[in-house]
N, C-alpha and C positions, 0 to 999 in steps of 0.2 A: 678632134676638132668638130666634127660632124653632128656629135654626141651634144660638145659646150653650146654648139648653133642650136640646139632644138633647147635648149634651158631657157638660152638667153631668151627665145621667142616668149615660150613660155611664162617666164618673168614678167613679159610686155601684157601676156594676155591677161594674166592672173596673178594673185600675188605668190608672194615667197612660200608662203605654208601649204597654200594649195599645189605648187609643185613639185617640194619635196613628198607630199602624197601620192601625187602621181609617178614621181621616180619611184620611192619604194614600190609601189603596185606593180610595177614594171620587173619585176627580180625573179619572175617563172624562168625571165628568158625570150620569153614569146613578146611578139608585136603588138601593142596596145594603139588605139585611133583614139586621139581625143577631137571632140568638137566642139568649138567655140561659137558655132554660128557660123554664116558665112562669111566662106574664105577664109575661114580661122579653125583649119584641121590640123594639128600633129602626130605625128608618130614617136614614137618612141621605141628602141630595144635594146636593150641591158644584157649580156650575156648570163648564163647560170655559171656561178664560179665553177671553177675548174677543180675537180677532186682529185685530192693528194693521196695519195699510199706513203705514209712517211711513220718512222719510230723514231720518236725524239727519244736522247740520253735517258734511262729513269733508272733511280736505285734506291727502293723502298727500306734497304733496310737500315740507311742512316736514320730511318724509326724505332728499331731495337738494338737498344747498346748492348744486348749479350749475344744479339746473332752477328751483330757488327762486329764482336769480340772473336767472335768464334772466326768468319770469314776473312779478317785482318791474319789471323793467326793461319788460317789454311794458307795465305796467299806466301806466308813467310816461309811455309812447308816448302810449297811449289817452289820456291824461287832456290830455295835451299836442294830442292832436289830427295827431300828425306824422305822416305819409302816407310821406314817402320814410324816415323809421328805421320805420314797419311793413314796408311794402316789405322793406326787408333782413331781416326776421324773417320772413319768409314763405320757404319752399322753393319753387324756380324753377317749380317742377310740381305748385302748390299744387291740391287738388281744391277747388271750386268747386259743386260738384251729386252729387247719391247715386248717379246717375247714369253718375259719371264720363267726362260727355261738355263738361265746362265743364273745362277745366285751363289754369294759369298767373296768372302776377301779373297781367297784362292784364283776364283773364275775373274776374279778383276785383274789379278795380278797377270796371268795368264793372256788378258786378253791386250791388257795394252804391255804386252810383255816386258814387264817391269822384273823379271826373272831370269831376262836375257842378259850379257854382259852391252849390247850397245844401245845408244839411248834411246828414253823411248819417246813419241811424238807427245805424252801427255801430259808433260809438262809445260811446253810451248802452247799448246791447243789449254791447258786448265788456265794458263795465266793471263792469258791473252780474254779468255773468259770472264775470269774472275775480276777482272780490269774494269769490264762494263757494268759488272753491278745485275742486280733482279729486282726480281716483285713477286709476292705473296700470291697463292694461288689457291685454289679451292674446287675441289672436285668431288659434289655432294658434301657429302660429312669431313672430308679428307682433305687436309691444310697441309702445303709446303712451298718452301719457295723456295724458287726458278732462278737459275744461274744461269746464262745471260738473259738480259729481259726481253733479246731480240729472238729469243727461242720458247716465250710464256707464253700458254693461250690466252690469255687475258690479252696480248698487245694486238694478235690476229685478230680477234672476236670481233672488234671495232668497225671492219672491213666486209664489204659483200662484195667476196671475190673468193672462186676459185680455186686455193694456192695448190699447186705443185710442191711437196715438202724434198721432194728431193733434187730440186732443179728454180727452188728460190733462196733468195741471200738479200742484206740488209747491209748498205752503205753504213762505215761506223763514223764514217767523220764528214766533216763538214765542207764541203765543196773539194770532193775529190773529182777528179779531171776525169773525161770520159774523151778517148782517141779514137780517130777514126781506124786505123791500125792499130795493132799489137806492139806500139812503139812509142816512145817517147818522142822521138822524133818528128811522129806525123802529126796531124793537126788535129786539136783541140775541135772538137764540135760538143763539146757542155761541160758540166759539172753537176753532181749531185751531193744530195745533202741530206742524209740518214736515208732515203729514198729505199725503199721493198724493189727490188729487181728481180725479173727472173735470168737463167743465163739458161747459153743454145746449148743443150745437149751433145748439139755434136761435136761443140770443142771442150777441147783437154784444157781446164785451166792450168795452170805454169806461173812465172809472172805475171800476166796476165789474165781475165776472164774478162769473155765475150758475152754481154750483156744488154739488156734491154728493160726501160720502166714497165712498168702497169696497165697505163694507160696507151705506150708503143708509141708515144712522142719522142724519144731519144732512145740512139741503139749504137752499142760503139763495144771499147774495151777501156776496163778500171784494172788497176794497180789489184791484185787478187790479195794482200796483204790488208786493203781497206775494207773488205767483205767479211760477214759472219755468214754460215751458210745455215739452213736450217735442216740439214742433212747430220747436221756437226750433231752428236750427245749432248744434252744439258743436265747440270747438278737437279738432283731436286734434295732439298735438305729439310729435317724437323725437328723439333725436339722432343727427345725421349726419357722419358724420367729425367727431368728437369736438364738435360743435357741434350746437345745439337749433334747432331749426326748425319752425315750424307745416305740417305738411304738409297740412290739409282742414281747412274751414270748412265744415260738409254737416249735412242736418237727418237724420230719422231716414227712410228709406222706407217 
């Protein structure tokens, strides 16, 4: 109301075009003094918007209908549970560690032990994946894309901030509930909405994770089921001799 009051003044003094002048010029943030002559001073201040850390949905590759083709079909693997058609979708010298001291279909099979008789986590954790979709990436000469796209450097790049890779995570949906407790039962104090969070170290996510934004405006706990972490492996997939291939399953180092 404070804000409508200095327009409306404004309007009296000058006209319509000269004010909306003087509003934009106002948008550092900072306090501007106009003068009219006497007894005809305003003020004005506008805050500086407020910067978001957010990943909206993105999945570049409903741009190529043969990677599309290809990542439809992986996703049918995963659901399916098929080990020898993943197998064939893997490149013979698939990376395994950031490291790259783990390589091949062996060391993959080993490491999310797909060789054990009980199930293994990466079928839940690929599909869950493969759900959000990527985007194309480039590193110098070297082109692949990134499975999920809340794990691309291209979506971080955007941001001057900090990250923590092993202790930040990305709201997947859309106004998920942020509790003051680890409970549904307790109360609501926000919701986020694709929001970059980081979470406290010192708690064990479970059902829940103990989390907080960016900017440290909101601190609570989310449903851990709505989180991608970026701790988690991501695809990176290319094509090779005219055929698509996952070449590295690797977390971030």
């Amino acid at each position: 109301m404070k804000y409508l009051f200095y327009v409306l003044i404004l309007c009296y003094l000058s006209s319509c075009e000269e004010v909306n002048k003087l509003i934009e010029s106002s948008k550092d943030g900072k306090t501007i003094t106009y003068d009219f002559g006497p007894q005809k001073r305003v003020e004005i201040t506008q805050s500086k918007p407020k910067k978001t850390f957010r990943l909206e949905p993105l999945d570049e590759s409903v741009n190529n209908p043969y990677l599309l083709v290809f990542i439809d079909h992986l996703k049918m693997v995963v659901r399916k549970k098929d080990t020898t058609a993943l197998f064939a979708m893997l490149d013979h010298n698939i990376i395994v560690d950031h490291n790259n001291a783990e390589r091949g279909i062996e060391a993959f099979k080993k490491a999310w032990k797909l060789d054990q008789p009980e199930p293994s986590p990466l079928w839940k954790l690929l599909g869950k994946q493969l759900a959000l979709g990527g985007v194309t990436e480039n590193e110098g000469d070297r082109y692949y894309f990134c499975i999920p796209y809340s794990q691309s450097n291209k979506a971080y790049a955007q941001f001057s901030y900090d990250f923590d890779w092993y202790h930040t995570a990305v709201c997947l949906v859309k106004e998920s509930l942020v509790w003051i407790k680890p409970d549904e039962k307790s109360e609501k104090i926000g919701a986020l909405s694709y929001d970059i969070v980081e979470m406290d170290p010192d708690y064990s996510p479970a059902h829940f994770t103990k989390i907080q934004t960016l900017d440290k405006s909101l601190s609570g706990y989310v449903k851990t089921a709505d989180l991608a972490f970026t701790s988690e492996p991501h695809l990176e997939i290319v094509e090779i001799a005219s055929e698509y291939k996952v070449v590295a399953y690797v977390t971030y180092d």
